[in-house]
PLY file of the C-alpha trace (Angstrom):
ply
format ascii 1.0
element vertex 69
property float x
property float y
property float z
element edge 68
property int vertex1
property int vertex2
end_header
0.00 0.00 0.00
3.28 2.19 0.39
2.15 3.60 3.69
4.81 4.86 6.24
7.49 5.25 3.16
8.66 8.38 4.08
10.01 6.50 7.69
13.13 4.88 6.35
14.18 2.64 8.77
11.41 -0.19 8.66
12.02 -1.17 12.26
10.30 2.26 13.40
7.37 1.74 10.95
4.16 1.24 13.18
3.29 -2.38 12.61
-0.35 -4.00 12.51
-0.90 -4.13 16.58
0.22 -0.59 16.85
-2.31 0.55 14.24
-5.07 -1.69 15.82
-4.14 0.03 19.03
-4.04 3.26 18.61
-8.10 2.87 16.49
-9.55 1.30 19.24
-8.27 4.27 21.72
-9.56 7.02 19.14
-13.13 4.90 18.75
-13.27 4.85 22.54
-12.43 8.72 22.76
-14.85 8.99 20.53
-17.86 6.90 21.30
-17.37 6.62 25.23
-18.78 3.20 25.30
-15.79 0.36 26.35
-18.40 -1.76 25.17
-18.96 -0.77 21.95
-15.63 -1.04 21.50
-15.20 -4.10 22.79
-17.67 -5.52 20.04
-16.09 -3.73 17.34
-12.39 -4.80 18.19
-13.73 -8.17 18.33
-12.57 -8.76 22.00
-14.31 -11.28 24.03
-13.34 -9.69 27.40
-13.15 -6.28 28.24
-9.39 -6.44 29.83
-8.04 -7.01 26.03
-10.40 -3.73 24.85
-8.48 -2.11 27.98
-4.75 -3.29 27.25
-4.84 -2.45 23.58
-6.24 1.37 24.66
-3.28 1.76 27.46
-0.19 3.91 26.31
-2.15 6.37 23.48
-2.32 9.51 26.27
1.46 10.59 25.58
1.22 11.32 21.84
1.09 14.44 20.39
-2.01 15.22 18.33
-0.94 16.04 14.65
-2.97 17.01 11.63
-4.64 14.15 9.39
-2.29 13.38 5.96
-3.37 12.40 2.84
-2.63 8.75 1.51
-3.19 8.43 -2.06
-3.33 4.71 -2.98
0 1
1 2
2 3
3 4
4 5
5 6
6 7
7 8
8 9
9 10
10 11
11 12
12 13
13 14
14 15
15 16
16 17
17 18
18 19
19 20
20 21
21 22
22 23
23 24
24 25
25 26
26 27
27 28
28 29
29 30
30 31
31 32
32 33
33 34
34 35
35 36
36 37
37 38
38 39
39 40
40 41
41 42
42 43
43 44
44 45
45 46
46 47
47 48
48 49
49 50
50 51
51 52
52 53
53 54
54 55
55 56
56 57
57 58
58 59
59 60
60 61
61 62
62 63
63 64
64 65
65 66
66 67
67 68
């Protein structure tokens, strides 16, 4: 898909759980309901849904980019 190009060294490229992370933090920011989230993360406990949201409050808010595809 040729996302994350512009970060050369592919070790510091976010992988696939840090991606998955970071969407289920901003859809529980967002919707307020843990189990909502749950359901949509396709946890069957809520302590997963918690452990994936964990972490997200130290980065800095940046603008959206455009991906062109």
């Amino acid at each position: 898909m040729g996302l994350y190009l512009d970060i050369e060294v592919r070790r510091d490229r976010p992988g696939f759980h840090e991606i998955r992370s970071i969407a289920i933090y901003l859809h529980d920011q967002q919707a307020r309901d843990e189990e909502n989230t749950m359901n949509r993360a396709a946890h069957s406990d809520l302590g997963m849904t918690q452990h994936y949201k964990e972490g997200h409050e130290k980065f800095k808010r940046v603008p959206p980019s455009t991906v062109s595809l």
